[in-house]
C-alpha positions as CSV (number, residue, x, y, z in Angstrom):
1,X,3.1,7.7,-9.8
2,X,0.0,5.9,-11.2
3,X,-1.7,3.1,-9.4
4,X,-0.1,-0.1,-11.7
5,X,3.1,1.4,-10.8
6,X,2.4,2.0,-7.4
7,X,0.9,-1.8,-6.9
8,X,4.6,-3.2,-8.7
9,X,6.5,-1.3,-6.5
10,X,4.7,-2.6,-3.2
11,X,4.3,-6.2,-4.8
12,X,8.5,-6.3,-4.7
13,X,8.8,-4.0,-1.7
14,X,7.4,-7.1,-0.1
15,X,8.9,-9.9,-2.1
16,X,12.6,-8.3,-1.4
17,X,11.4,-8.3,2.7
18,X,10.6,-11.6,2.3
19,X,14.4,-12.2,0.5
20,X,15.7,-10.6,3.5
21,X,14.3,-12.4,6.4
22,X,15.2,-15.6,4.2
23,X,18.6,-14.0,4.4
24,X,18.5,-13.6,8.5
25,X,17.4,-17.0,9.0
26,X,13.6,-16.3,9.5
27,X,12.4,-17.0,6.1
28,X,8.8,-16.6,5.9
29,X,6.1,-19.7,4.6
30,X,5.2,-19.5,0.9
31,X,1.6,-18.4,1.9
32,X,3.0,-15.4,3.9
33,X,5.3,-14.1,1.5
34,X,2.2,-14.5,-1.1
35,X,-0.7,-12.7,0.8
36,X,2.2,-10.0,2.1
37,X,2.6,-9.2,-1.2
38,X,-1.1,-9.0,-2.4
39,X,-1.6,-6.7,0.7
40,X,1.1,-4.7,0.0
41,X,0.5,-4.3,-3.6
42,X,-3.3,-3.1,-2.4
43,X,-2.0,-1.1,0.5
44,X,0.4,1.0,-1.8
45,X,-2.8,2.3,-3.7
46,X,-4.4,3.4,-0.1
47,X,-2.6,7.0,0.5
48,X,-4.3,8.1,-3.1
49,X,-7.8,7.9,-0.6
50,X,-7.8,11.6,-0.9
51,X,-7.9,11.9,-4.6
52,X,-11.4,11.4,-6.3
53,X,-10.0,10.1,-9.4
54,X,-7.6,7.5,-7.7
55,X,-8.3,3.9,-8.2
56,X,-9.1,3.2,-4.8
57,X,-11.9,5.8,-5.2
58,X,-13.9,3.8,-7.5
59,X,-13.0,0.4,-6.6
60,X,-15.7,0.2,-3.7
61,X,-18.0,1.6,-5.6
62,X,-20.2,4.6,-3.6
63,X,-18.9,3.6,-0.7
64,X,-15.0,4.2,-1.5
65,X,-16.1,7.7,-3.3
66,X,-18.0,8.9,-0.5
67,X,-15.0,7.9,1.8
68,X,-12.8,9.9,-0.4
69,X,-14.2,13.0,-0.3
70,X,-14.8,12.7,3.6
71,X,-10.8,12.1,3.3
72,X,-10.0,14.6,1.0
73,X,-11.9,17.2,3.3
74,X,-10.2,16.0,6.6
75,X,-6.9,16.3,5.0
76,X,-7.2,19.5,3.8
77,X,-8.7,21.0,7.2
78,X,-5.5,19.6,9.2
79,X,-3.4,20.6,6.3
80,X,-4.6,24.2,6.9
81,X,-4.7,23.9,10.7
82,X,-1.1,22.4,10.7
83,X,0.6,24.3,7.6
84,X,3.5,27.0,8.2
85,X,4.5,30.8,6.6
86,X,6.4,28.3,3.6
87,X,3.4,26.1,2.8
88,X,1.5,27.4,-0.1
89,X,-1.8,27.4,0.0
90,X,-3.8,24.6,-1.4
91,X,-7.3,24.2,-2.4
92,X,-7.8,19.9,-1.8
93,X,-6.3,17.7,0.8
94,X,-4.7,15.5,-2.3
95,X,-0.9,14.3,-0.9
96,X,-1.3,15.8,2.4
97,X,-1.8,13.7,5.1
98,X,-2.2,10.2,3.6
99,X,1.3,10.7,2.4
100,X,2.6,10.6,5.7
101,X,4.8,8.0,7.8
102,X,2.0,9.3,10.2
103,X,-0.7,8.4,8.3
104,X,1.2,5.1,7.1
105,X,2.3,3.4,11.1
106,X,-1.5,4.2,12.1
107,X,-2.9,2.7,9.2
108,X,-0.5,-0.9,9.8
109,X,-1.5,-0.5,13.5
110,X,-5.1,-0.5,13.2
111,X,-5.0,-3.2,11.0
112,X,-3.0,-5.3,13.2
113,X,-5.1,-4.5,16.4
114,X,-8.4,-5.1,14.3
115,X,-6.3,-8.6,13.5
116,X,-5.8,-9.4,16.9
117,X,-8.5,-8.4,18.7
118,X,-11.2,-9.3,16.0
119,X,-12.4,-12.4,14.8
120,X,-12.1,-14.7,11.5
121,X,-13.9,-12.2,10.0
122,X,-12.0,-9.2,10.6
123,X,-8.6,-11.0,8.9
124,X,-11.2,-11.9,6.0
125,X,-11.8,-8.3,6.0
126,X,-8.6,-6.2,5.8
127,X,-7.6,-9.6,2.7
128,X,-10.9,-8.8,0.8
129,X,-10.0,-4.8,0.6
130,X,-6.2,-5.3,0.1
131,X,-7.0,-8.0,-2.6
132,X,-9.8,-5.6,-4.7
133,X,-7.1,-2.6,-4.7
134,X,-3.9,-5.5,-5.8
135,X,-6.1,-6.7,-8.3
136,X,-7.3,-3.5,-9.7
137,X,-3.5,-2.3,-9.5
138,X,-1.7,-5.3,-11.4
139,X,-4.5,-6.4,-13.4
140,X,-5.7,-2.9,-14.4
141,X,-6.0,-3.4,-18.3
142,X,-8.5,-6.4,-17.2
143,X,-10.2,-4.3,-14.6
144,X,-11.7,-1.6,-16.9
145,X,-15.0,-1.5,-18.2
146,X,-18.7,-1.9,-16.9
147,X,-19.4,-4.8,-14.5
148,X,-15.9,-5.5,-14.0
149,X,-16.0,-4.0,-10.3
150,X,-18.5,-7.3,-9.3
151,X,-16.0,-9.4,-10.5
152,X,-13.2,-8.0,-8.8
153,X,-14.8,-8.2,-5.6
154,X,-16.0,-11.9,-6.1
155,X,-12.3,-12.8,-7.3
156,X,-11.3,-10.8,-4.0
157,X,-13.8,-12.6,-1.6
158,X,-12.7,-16.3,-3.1
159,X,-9.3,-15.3,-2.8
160,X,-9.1,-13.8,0.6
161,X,-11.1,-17.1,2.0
162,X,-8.7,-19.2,0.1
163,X,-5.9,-17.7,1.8
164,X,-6.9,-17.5,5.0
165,X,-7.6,-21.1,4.9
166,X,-4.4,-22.0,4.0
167,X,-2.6,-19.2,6.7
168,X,-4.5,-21.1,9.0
169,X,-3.1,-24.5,8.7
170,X,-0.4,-25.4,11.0
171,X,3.3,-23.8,9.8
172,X,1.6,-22.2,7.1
173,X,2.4,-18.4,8.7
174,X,-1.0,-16.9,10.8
175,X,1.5,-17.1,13.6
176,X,4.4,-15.8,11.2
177,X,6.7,-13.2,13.4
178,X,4.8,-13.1,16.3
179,X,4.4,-16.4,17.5
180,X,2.9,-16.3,21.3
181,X,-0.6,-18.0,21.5
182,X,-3.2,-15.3,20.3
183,X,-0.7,-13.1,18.4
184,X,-1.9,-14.7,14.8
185,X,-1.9,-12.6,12.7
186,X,-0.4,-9.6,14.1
187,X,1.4,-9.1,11.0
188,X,-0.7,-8.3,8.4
189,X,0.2,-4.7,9.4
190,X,3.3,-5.0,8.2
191,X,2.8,-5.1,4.4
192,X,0.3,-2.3,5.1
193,X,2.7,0.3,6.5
194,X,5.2,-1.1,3.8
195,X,3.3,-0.6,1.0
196,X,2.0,2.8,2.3
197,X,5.6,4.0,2.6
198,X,6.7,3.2,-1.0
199,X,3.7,4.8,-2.2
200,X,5.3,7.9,-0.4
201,X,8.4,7.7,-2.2
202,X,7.0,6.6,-5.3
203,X,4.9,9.9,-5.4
204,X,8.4,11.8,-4.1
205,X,9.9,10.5,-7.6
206,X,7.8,13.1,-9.3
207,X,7.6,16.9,-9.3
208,X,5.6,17.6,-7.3
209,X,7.4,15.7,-3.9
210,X,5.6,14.2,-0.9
211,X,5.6,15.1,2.3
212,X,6.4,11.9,3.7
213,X,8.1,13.4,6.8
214,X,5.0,15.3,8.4
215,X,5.1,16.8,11.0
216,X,8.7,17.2,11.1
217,X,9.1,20.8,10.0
218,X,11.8,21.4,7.2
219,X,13.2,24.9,6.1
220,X,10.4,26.9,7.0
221,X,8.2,24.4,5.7
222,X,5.8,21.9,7.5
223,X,4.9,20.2,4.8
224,X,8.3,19.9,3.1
225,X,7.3,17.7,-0.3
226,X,10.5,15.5,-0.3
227,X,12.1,14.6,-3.6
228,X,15.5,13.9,-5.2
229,X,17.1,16.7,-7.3
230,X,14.8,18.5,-9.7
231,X,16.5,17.4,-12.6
232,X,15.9,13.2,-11.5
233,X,12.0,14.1,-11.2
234,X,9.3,12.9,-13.6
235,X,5.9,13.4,-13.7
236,X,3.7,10.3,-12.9
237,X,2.6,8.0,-16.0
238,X,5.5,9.5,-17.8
239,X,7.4,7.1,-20.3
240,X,10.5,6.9,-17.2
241,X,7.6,5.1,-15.0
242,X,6.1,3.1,-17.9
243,X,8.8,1.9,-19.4
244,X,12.1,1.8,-16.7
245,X,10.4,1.9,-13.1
246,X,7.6,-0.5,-14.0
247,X,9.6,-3.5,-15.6
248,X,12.7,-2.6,-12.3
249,X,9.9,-3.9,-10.1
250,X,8.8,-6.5,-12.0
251,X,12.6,-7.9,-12.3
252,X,13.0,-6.9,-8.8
253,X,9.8,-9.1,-7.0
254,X,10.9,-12.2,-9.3
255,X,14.4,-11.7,-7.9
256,X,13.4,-11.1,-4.6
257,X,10.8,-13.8,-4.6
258,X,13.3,-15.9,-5.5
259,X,15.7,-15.6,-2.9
260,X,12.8,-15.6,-0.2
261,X,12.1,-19.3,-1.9
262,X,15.5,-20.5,-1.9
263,X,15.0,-21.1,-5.2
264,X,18.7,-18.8,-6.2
């Protein structure tokens, strides 16, 4: 799928966990169910690190391109260290291991350790990068053009300082979940792996699969692209994304969102 698409779909991945744990009795605070979304929404454009023209590749600016190639590369090399007799050969490391459960539980655990063992500034961190790629997801007819990448980031910056201030006030959800002294926090992996994981099956909607199972080997195949029948595939910004996936997640979130509100 494309990145607006992917950024919906992670956006009400989180919005329906948050109608859940309302459901279970454990209804999470207004600002966690906002900021899990926003990190999800960024965090389901992440796996797409290993494509050069992927939105996260330009959304750093030199940085995030030069981090995509070294990416690409190291995906490719364990890709080709790792692959069996049924894997074709490849030429770039493009949904190989980024679009991995792997590559998805690593990524939420890092963040959650840097969370927990870092400071302040390492929560204002992992908000300003998951805020640049949900911005540049669901507002991505705004976000084109010169100089629009500056203001991006400044939105990003304001925004992630806003909400950590408001995480941090008392019942407002830094100790959401995990709620022994020191543990604030510990949950901002959660959207990650989340929205990593429906990127996964996002992209296994389309022809070409995912290998979202890796290293589990399947029919001769390590790198088994998972996918529904052929015939219920669609290539990505096809008019079955556009115009029937996109507006599901958008009706799905505002349900969702609802029910984790108590507002149906």
């Amino acid at each position: 799928m494309m990145g607006p698409a992917h950024s919906l779909s992670g956006a009400a991945a989180w919005l329906g966990v948050g109608a859940a744990a309302a459901a279970a009795g454990h209804s999470m605070p207004w600002p966690v169910l906002l900021t899990g979304a926003l990190i999800c929404a960024g965090a389901a454009l992440a796996p797409d690190l290993d494509h050069k023209a992927a939105t996260i590749s330009r959304a750093f600016g030199p940085v995030s391109r030069a981090l995509c190639e070294i990416v690409d590369k190291f995906s490719y090399s364990v890709y080709k260290a790792t692959r069996k007799p049924g894997d074709p050969r490849r030429s770039g490391g493009h949904r190989t291991l980024t679009h991995t459960w792997l590559w998805a539980v690593l990524m939420g655990a890092g963040a959650s350790a840097l969370a927990f063992t870092g400071d302040r500034w390492a929560v204002l961190a992992i908000l300003f990068v998951h805020l640049v790629l949900a911005i540049e997801g669901l507002l991505w007819r705004a976000t084109r053009g010169q100089g629009s990448d500056v203001l991006v980031w400044l939105l990003a910056a304001a925004g992630s300082w806003i909400l950590a201030g408001v995480l941090d006030q008392p019942g407002n959800g830094s100790g959401w979940l995990f709620t022994a002294p020191g543990q604030e926090y510990l949950w901002l992996g959660l959207p990650i792996v989340l929205g990593a994981l429906v990127h996964d099956l996002g992209d296994a909607l389309t022809v070409s699969g995912c290998p979202v199972l890796w290293p589990l080997p399947i029919a001769g195949r390590r790198w088994y692209p998972l996918g529904p029948p052929r015939f219920m595939r669609f290539r990505a910004g096809s008019w079955v994304e556009l115009k029937v996936l996109m507006p599901a997640f958008m009706l799905c979130g505002g349900v969702g969102g609802a029910f984790a509100l108590n507002v149906l």
